[in-house]
N, C-alpha and C positions, 0 to 999 in steps of 0.2 A: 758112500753117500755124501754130496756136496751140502755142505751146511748152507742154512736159508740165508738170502740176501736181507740185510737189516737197516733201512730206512733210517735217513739221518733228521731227527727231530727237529721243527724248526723252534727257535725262539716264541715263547707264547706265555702269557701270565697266566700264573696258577691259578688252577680253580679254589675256589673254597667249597669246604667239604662237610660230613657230619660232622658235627661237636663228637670232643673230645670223650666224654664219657660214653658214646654210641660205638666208637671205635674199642674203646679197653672191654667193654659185653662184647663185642664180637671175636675178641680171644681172648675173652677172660672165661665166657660159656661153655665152650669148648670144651676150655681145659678143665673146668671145674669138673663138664660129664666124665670125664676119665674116670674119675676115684671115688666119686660120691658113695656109689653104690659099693665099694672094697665093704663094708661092715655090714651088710644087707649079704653077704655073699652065702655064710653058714644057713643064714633064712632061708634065701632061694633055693639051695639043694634041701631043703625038704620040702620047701612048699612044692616045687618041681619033682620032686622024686629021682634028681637025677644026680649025677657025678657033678662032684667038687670041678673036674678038668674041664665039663660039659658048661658050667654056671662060669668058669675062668675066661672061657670064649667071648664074654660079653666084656674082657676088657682087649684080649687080642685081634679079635676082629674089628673092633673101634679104634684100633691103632691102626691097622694095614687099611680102615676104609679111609682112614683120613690121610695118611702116607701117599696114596694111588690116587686119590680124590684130587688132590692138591696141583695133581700133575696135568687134570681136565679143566678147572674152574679158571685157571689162571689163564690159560689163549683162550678160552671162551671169552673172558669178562675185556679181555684185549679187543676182542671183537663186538660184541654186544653191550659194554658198558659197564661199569660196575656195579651201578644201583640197583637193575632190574635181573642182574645174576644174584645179586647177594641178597631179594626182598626171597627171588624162588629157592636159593639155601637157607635162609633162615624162616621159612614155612618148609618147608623140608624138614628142619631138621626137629621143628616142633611137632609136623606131623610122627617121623621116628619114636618121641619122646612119650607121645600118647599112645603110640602101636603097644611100648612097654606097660605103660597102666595097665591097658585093660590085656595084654596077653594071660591065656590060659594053659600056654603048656612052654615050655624051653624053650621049643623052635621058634613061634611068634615072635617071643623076648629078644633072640637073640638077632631074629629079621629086623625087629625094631631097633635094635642096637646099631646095627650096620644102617639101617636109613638116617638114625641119628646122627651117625658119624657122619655120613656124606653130605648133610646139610650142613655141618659143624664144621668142616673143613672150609667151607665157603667162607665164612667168615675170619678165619685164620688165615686164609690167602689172600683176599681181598682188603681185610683192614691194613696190612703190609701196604697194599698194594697202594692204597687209598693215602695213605700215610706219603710214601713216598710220590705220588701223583702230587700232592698238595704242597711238598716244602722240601727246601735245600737237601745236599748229602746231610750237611751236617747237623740243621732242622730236625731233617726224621730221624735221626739218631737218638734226639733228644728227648722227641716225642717217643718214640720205640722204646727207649727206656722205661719212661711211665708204662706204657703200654705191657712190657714184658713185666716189669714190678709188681701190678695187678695178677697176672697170668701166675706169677708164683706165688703171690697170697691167695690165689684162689686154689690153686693146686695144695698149698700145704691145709686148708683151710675143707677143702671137700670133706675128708673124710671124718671130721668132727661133727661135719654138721649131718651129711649122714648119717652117724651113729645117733645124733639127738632125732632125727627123722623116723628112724627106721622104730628105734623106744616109745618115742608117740604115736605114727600110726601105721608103722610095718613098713616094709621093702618099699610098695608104691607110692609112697609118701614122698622118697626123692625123686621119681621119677612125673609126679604131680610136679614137684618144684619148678624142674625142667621144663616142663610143658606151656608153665606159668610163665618163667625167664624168656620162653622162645615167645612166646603171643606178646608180651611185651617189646621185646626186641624188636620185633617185627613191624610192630604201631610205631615205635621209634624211627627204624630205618624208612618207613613210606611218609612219618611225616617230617621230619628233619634231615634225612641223607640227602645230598645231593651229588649228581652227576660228579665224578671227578677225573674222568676220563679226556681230555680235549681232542685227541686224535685216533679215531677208533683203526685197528691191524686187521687187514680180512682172516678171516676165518680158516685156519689151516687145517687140509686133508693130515690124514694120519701119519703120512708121509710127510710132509710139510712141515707138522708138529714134533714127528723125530728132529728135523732138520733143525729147525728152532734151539732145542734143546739142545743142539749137538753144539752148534754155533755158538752159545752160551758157554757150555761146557770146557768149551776149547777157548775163550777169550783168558788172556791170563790173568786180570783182574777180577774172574769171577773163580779162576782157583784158589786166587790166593784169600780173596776176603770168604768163600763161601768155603774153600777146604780147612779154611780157619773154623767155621762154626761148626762145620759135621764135624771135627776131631773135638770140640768143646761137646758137642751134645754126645757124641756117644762115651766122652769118661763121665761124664752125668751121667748116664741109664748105665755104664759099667758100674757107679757108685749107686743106682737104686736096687740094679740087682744083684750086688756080691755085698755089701755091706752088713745085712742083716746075718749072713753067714760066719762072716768074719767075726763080727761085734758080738752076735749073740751064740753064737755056736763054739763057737773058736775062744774068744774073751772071756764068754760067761755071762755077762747084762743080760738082764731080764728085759720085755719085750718095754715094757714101761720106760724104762732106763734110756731102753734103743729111742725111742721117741722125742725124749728130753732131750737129749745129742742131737737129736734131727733136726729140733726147733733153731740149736748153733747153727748151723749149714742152712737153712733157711733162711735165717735172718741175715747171714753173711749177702747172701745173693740179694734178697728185698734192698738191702744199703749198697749194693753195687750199683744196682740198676737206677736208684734213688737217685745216687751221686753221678749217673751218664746223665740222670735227662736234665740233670742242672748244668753237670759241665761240657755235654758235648759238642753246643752249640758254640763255643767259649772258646774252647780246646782246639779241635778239630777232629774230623774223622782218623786221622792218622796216629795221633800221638793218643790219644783214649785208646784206639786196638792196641797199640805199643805197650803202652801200661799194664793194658788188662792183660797181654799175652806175655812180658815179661814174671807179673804177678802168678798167675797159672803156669807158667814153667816151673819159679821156683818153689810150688805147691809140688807139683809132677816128680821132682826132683825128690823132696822132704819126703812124697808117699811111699817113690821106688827106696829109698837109704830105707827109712824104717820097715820095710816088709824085705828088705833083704836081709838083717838084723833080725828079725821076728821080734821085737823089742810088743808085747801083747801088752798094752791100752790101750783105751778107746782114743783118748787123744792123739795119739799117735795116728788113727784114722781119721776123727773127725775133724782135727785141727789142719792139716794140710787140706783137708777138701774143703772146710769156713774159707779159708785162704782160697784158694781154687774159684770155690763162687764168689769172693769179693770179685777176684780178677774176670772172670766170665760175665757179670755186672755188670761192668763196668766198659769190656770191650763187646760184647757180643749184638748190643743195637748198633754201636758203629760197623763193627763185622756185617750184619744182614744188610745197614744202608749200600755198605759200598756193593755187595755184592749185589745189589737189584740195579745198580746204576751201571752195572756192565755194557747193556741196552735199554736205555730209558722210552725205545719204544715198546718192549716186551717185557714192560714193568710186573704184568700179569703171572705171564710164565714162568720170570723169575723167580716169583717171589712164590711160587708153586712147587720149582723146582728145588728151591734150596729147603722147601719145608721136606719135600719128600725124601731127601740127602741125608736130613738131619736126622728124619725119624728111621728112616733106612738103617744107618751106619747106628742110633742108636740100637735096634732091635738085633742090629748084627754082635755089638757087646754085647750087649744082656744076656745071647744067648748063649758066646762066647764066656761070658763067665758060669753059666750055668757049668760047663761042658770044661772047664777047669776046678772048679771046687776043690776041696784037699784039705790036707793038715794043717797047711800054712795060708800065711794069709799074702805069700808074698805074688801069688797067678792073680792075685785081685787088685797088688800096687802095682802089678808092672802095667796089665791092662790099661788101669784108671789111672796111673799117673802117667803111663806111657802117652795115652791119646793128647793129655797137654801139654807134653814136651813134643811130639810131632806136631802140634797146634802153632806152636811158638815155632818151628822149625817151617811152615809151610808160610808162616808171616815173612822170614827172614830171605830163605830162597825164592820169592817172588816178587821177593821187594820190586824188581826191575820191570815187572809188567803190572806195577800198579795202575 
């Protein structure tokens, strides 16, 4: 199959777009629903009467809806606009959010979960999308920064406020939340979004939209900046899902301990991303990925030496991964800028496609680490430090088709 032919953009001034805080709610929401509900989860299996794996569903299948999602919203909103795809994902995703309130048995919950996600994904490709519509490479970088900054304070920040949720007034109480965040969001984007599309793409058949994607795929500036961020996102989801194994199984930490550790790696990334959206504009898109990818090598490096040593502290883990998320910070908004500028007409699809790479290649570690587990901890530094020495290695060998 011939990749799609891609229309050369004319010169045209940027739209202005929603304010900045309507963009960081629309993937900051998102990602908040991921986790909320993790401390509601013992609840649900009795309130349900069902299996632990059965009530787990409602974070797996909110992953794969928004992974596959990502891959529809984005040539649609190419086609029909931004505004008026992102008002019907984010009433979508509210309506999801209320199916879980009032569901009465697993199934509903877990339907609800998946409409959730699907609305939810709307707003994670599009605020991308909207971001880069609106300003320079090296602009939405900086913007993206902030933007991602949020996304991790609300990711590490879910699951606390769930558990104060769920203590007050049980399981539905965060999914009340949600439903609140979405109707507000909602009143935001119809009264202050505006258009930020200037040249609408017609609407590609399925085949077409293969095409698209393939054409994407194959530019080599979208391998190098976008096979830079899948190998960053999936040693993240290798480090959320082998780490608690390692740390608390393997080390010994108690699950409190493990958490306290977390807040170091959290905070590493919040101040990476902090320090893109101030310097990226400054900098430039080139030498920010540089940095950040040189940084995350020599993370990669530090995790593979200590787990071939079996040298058991926690530092020894958590320390090379704080590192790891400085450097991922720091270069991962310029990573995703350069990669949606591959075609600044299929700004949409891009930015759909590299979300579904990310969460792709993440779920492909996660589960890869699963499926290594052991005595040592060293199947969980080669993995997660491997992905960001091949990260810095896909920066290097493509330098030439930047």
């Amino acid at each position: 199959m011939s990749g799609a032919p891609i229309p050369t953009p004319t010169s045209t001034p940027r739209p202005a777009g929603p304010p900045l805080l309507i963009l960081v709610a629309l993937t900051g929401i998102p990602t908040f629903s991921i986790n909320i509900f993790v401390p509601s989860m013992p609840g649900l299996v009795a309130y349900f009467a069902t299996s632990g794996a059965a009530v787990q569903l409602g974070i797996t299948l909110y992953l794969l809806t928004i992974g596959l999602g990502q891959l529809f919203f984005g040539p649609i909103s190419d086609r029909f606009g931004r505004r008026p795809v992102l008002i019907a994902g984010v009433a979508i995703y509210m309506l999801g959010s209320l199916i879980c309130v009032v569901a009465p048995a697993i199934d509903e919950f877990l339907v609800g979960r998946v409409i959730q996600a699907l609305g939810g994904c709307a707003g994670l490709v599009l605020g991308r999308a909207m971001i880069r519509d609106m300003h320079s490479r090296e602009k939405s970088a900086s913007v993206l920064g902030y933007v991602t900054m949020t996304m991790a304070v609300a990711t590490a920040l879910a699951p606390s406020a769930g558990a104060y949720l769920d203590a007050w007034q049980g399981w539905r109480a965060s999914f009340m939340l949600m439903s609140l965040l979405g109707a507000a969001l909602l009143l935001g984007v119809w009264l202050r979004a505006r258009e930020t599309l200037h040249e609408r793409a017609p609407l590609p058949s399925l085949g077409h939209m293969l095409g698209v994607y393939r054409t994407i795929l194959l530019t080599p500036r979208f391998q190098r900046f976008g096979g830079y961020a899948v190998c960053l996102a999936a040693g993240y989801y290798a480090y959320v899902a082998g780490a608690p194994h390692v740390v608390i199984t393997l080390f010994g930490l108690t699950p409190t301990q493990f958490g306290a550790f977390y807040l170091l790696t959290g905070s590493a990334y919040i101040s990476g991303n902090f320090l893109a959206g101030r310097l990226s504009e400054r900098i430039g898109l080139e030498r920010m990925t540089a940095v950040g990818g040189v940084i995350a090598f020599a993370a990669g490096v530090a995790l593979i030496g200590f787990g071939a040593a079996d040298i058991r502290h926690p530092l020894v883990v958590f320390g090379p991964i704080a590192l790891s998320f400085l450097g991922t910070g720091l270069s991962q908004p310029s990573a995703l800028s350069g990669a949606l500028d591959s075609h600044p007409r299929y700004i949409g699809a891009g930015a759909g496609l590299i979300g579904a790479l990310q969460l792709g290649g993440g779920a492909l570690a996660s589960m890869t680490i699963g499926l290594t587990e052991g005595p040592t901890p060293l199947p969980f530094a080669i993995l997660s430090g491997g992905m960001l020495v091949l990260a810095y290695a896909i920066l290097l060998l493509r330098r030439e088709g930047k």
